[in-house]
N, C-alpha and C positions, 0 to 999 in steps of 0.2 A: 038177942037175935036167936031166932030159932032156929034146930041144925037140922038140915033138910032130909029125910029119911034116903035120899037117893045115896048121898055120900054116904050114909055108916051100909049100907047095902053092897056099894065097892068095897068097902073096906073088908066087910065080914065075908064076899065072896073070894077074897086074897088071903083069906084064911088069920084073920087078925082079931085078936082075941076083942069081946064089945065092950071092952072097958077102955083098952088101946085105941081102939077105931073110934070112941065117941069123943077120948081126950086129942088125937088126932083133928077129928072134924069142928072140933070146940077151938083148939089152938088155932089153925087156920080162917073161922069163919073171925077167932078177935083179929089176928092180923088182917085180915080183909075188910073188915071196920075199923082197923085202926091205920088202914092204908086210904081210904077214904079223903081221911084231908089231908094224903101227902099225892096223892092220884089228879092228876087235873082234867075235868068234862069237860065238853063241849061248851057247856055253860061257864065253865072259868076260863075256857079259852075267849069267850067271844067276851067277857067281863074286861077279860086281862088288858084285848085289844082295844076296848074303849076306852080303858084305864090309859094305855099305852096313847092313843088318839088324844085324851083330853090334857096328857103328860105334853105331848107333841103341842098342843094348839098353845098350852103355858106358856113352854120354852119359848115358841116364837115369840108371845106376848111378850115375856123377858128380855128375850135379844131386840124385839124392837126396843124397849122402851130404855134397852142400854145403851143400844145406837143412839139413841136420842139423848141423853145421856152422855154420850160421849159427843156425840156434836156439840152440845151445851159445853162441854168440859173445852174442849176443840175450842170454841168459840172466845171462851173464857179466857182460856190460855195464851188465845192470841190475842185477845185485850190486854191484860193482865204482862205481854209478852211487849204489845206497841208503849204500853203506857212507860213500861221499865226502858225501854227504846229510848222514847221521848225526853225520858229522867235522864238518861246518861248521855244524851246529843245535850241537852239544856247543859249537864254538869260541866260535859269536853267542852261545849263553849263558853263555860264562865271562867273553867279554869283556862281557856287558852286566851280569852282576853286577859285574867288575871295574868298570864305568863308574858303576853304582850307589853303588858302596864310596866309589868317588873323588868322584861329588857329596854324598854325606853330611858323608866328611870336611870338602868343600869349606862344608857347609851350618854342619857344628859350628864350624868353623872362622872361618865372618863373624859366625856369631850370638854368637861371641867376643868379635869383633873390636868388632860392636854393642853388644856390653854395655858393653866397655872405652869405647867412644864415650860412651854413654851416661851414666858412671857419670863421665867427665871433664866433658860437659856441663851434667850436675847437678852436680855438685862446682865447675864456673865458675859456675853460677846462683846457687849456693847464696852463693859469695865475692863475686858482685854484689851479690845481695841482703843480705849483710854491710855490704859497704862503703856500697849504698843507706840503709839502716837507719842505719848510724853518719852517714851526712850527714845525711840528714831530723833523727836524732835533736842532731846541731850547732844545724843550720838551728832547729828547735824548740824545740831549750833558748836559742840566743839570742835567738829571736823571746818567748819568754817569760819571760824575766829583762827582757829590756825590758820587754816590759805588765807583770811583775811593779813594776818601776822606775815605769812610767807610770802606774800603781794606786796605789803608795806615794806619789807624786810629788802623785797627783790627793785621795788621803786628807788626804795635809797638808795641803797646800791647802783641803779642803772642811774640815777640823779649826781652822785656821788664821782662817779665814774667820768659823765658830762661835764660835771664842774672840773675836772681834774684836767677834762680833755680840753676843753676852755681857758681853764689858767695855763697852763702848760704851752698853748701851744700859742697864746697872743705875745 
């Protein structure tokens, strides 16, 4: 870059020796070139903005097609969500028939167990009142073979008595 003869003209009018004033306008004019590509024009502005606009139309394109995307997922999920539903109504209903099966059996099973109870209870009731029966009937037959004895005993006696009163008194 060429150093413009205006600038070492300020300089050397400020009284600056032309060695100083051209290493001056030389350092400055590189920094000025080399500010260039950190400087934004017009022209990188309005690049930037398109840049910026064609960034913008992506993203949209992006978020739609995630929306869509997630609808899909959405969609999936509540499949994926009915079918596991479905799996565990089918499960709860086999295992609660199965739990059905298993109290029934459980139910045939004591009312079995009940009857066999039952049918030993009355079969000892029934041998109590056997053996009850055969005692009373001891208890009864000796209780009445005596009054029979005490009746026979009280006969003679009042027979005994007759005949005395009979011979005695003809």
């Amino acid at each position: 870059m060429p150093m413009q003869a205006e600038s070492l003209e300020v300089l050397e009018k400020a009284s600056v020796a032309p060695a100083q004033a051209r290493a001056i306008v030389r350092a400055i004019e590189i920094e000025i070139a080399g500010a260039k590509d950190t400087l934004a024009t017009k022209h990188d502005v309005l690049a930037l903005r398109q840049d910026n606009e064609a960034l913008r139309a992506e993203l949209r394109l992006v978020a739609t097609e995630l929306r869509g995307e997630m609808r899909g997922l959405a969609a999936e999920l509540r499949g994926e969500m009915g079918s596991l539903a479905a799996e565990l109504r089918s499960e709860m209903g086999s295992l609660a028939a199965e739990l059905r099966s298993e109290m029934s059996a459980l139910a045939t099973e004591m009312r079995a167990e009940m009857t066999k109870l039952r049918a030993e209870l009355f079969g000892g009731m029934d041998k109590l009142r056997g053996e009850l029966h055969a005692e009373i009937h001891r208890a009864v037959s000796g209780s009445t073979r005596q009054m029979y004895a005490a009746l026979l005993g009280h006969l003679g006696m009042t027979l005994g008595f007759i005949y005395f009163l009979f011979a005695y008194l003809r």
